[in-house]
N, C-alpha and C positions, 0 to 999 in steps of 0.2 A: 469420539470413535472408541469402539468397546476394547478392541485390542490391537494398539498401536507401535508393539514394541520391535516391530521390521519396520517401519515407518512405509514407503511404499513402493514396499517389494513387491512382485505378484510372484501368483502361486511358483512359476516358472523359474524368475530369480532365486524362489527361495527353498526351491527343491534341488538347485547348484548349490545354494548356500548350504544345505543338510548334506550332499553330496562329497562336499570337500569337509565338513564337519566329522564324516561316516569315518572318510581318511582320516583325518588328524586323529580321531578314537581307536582309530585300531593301531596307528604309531603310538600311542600312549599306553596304551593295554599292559605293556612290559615293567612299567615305572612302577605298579603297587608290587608286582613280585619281585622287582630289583630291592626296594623299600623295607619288604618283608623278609628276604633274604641278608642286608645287611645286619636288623632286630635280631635274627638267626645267631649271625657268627657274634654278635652283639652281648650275645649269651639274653637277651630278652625272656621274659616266658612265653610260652607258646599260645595263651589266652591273647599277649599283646601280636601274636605274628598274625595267629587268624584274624582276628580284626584287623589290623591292618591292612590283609589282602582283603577279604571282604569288603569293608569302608571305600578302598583305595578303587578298586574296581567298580565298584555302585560311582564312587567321583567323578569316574573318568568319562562313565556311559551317559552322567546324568546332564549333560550339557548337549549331547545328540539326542536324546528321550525329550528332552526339556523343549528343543527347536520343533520335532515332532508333533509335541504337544499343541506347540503357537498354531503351527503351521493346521491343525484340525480345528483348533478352537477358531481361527480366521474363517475355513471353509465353513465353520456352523453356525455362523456372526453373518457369512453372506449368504448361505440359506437363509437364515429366519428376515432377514432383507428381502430376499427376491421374490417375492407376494410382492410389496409393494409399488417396487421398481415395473412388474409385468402389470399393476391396476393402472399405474399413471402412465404408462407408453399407452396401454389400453383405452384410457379417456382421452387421451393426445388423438389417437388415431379414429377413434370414433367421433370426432369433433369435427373433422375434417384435414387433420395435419398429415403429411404426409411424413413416412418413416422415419427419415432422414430429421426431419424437424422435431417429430416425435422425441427421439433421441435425444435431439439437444434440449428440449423441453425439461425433459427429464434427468438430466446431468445438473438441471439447478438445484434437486432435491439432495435431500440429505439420506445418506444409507448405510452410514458406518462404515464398514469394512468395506461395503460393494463398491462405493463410492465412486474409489480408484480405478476400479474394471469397468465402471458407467462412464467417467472422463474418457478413458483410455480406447472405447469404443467411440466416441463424442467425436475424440480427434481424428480418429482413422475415416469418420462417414465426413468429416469436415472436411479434411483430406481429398475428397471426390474419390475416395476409396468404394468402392461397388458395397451395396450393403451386404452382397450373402458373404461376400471376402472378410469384410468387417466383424462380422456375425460369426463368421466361421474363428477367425484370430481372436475373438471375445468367448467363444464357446472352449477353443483349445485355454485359454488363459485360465480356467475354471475347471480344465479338464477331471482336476480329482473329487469331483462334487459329481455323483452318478447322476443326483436328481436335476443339476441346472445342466448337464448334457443333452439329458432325456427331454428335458422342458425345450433347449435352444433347439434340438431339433426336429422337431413339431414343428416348431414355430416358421425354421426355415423353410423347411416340407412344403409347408403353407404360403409362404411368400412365395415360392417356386410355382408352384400349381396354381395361384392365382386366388386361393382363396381367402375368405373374411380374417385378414389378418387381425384386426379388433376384436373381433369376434373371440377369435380363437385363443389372444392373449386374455380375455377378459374369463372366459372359462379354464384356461393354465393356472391364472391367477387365484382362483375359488380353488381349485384342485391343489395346491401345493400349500393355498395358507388352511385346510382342513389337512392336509398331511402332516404338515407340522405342529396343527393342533392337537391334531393324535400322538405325537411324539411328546410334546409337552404335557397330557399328562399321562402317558406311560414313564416318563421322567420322574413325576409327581408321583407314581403308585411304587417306582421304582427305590425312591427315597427310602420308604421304609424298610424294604429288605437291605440297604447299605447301614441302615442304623444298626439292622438285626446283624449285619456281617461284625459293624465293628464291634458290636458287645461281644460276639462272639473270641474279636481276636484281642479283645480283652481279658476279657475268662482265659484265652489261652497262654498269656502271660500270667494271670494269677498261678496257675498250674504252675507251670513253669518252675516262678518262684518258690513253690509249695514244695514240689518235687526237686528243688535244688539246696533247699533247709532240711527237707527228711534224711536226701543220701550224705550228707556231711557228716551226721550222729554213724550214719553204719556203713561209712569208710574208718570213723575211729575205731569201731568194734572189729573190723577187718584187718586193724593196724596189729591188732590182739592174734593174728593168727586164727580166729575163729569167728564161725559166720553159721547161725541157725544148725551149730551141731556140727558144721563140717568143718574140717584142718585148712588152708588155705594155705599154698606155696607163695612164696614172694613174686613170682610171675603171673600168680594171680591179681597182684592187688591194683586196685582201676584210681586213679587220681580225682581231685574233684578239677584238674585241667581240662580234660579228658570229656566233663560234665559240662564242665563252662562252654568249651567251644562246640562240644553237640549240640547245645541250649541256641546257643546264638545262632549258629547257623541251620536251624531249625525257625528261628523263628524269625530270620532274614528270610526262608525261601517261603514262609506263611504269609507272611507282610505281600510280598510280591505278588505271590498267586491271590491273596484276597482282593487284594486290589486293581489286578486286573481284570479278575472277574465281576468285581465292582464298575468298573467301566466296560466291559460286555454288556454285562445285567443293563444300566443305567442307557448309555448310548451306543449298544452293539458295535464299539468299537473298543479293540484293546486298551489302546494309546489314549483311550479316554480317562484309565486308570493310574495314570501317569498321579496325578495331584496323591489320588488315596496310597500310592506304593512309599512316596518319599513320606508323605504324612507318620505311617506305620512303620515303616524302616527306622525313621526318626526318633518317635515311640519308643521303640520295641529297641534303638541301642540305647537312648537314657535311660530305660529301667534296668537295663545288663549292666549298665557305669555306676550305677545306683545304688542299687542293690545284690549283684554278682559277680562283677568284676572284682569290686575290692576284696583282696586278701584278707582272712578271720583269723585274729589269735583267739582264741582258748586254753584254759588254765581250769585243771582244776587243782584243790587242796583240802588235806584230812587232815586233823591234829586229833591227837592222842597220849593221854585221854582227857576227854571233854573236862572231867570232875576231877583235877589234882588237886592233894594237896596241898599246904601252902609248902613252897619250895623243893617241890617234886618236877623232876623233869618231865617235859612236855615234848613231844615228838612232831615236827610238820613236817610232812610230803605233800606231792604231788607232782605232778606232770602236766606239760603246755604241747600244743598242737596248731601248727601254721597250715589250715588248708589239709587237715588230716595228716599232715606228716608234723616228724617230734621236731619240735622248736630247739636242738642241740645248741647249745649253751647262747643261752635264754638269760639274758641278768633278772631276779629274783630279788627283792627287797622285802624284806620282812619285818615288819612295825611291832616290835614286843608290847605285853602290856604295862612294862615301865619306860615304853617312850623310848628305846633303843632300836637302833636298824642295823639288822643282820641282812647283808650279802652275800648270795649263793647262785652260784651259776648251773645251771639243767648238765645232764648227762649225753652220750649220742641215742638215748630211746626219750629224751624230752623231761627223764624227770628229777627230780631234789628232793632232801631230805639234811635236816639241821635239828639240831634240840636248843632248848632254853630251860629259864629256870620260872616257876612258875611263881606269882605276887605273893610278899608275905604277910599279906594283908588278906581275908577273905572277901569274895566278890564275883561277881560276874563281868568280867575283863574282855575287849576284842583283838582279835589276830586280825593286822591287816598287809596281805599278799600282794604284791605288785608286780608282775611278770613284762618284761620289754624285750619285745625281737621284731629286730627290721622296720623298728620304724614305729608299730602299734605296739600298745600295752592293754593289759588286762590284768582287774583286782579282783581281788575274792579275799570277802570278809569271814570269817569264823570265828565261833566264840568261846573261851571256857570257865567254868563259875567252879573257883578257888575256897574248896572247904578247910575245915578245923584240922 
């Protein structure tokens, strides 16, 4: 059986079972924002509150979306069945079987998913249940399947008015397995525009990341009070927080829409897009944990002057930046070129400044810088060649 994971629920049970599921999601709905709210007073950052809610909320929905999903993937399991099921009642009845035998005839075959709805019919005709009552309680079992409504009732139409019931199962039968034929490969021609959707929302995280490494450089230069010429007030200045959670909830609500539309496009049903939505949601938060979520130190450092004397003082600065804002006191190790480590700790604008004395030995010697806040560090090597 293709999909067995209700084992054998029918459509009915298990549109109660989604039903009380729908409840249980919406008493849950409250838990990402209680969650997010205590991250809040937690003093958390706000990159981790929006995910959170985000995340917490996609969690809660994705266990009704998911039943949803069963529950269509079952109904198009007993489509692409019911050709069959209507050839062999079909050569039952034109053999000389009457309906009722038909039926049972037909319950010995094997239909995956229909299976359960062909027993379940089986028993009720076994039953001395009247067939159009049977018929009619097999046709509402089925009820969200538009095409085996439409097919049951022909059919019964046809038993009613007395006509070539064989007949007419045997021409339903040609009719529905060419309609499904045509679905399968508009499904097939369909593929290709979901490969073209997903390159697409590939490129659109490249972007993404592209435009989340350019505005970094020119939040530092913003840190400067100056921006392409113009002054910037401190109520100006935009955080790369601010970037991250646009970012992501940007390309949570991309993920979503392509992927529904992927399951539009595919099987002109929304809920078919179920698989592509978590697929990309998925995607789309390990490259944000990746590569954007984690916090960047940066450091830079100048010594001056490159060419000292032997035993002339040498000047280092520089300043460090956590996420565009100054890394205030920052430990700073400083590796001389006679193997000594000088400690200085950054300013509240991020930045340091120490002298040394320079080799009394002539050469080309390295300066190496070690900057540590919060956790990450960052080196920057420099060098200076020690004349006569």
């Amino acid at each position: 059986m293709k999909f067995s994971i209700l084992g054998n629920l029918g459509f009915r049970d298990l549109l109660g079972v989604r039903r009380e599921k729908l409840q249980f999601t919406i008493m849950l709905l409250p838990v990402p924002l209680i969650i997010a709210l205590l991250l809040f007073l937690l003093g958390a950052a706000s990159t981790l509150v929006i995910a959170a809610i985000t995340l917490g909320i996609i969690a809660v929905l994705t266990p009704y979306l998911a039943l949803t999903f069963i529950e269509f993937q079952e109904l198009s399991a007993a489509e692409d069945a019911y050709p069959n099921f209507l050839r062999d009642m079909a050569e039952a009845v034109n053999s000389g079987m009457t309906i009722p035998y038909a039926i049972h005839t037909a319950a010995q075959a094997k239909y995956g998913v229909l299976s359960k709805y062909v027993n379940k019919l089986n028993s009720w005709v076994s039953w001395s249940l009247p067939f159009p009552q049977a018929w009619q309680k097999f046709t509402e079992s089925l009820k969200k399947s538009e095409l085996i409504s439409r097919v049951n009732g022909i059919i019964l139409e046809a038993f009613v008015s007395g006509g070539d019931v064989g007949t007419v199962l045997s021409s339903l039968a040609d009719d529905v397995n060419l309609l499904k034929r045509i679905e399968s490969e508009k499904k097939s021609m369909a593929r290709q525009n979901i490969i073209i959707m997903y390159v697409i929302y590939f490129i659109f995280l490249g972007i993404i990341i592209g435009l989340f490494k350019i505005l970094v450089p020119i939040l530092y230069i913003q840190r400067l009070g100056v921006f392409g010429g113009l002054a910037l007030r401190p109520s100006d200045i935009i955080t790369t927080d601010y970037f991250k959670n646009l970012f992501f909830l940007m390309t949570v609500i991309q993920s979503a829409c392509i992927g529904l539309i992927a399951g539009q496009i595919s099987e002109e049903r929304l809920i078919a897009g179920f698989k592509h939505v978590i697929l990309m949601v998925g995607l789309g938060t390990a490259v944000f944990f990746l590569a954007i979520f984690p916090a960047g130190l940066t450091a830079t450092v100048e010594v001056f002057p490159q060419n000292p004397s032997i035993g002339q003082d040498v000047i280092v600065s520089g300043s460090s930046f956590f996420e565009a804002t100054p890394a205030a006191g920052a430990t700073v190790e400083i590796i001389t070129p006679s193997k000594e480590v000088l400690v200085v700790f950054t300013d509240g604008l991020g930045e340091f400044l120490t002298s040394m004395k320079s080799p009394t030995q002539e050469g080309t010697y390295p300066i190496i810088t070690t900057v540590t806040y919060k956790g990450e560090t960052a080196t920057v090597i420099r060098t200076i060649t020690v004349g006569g």
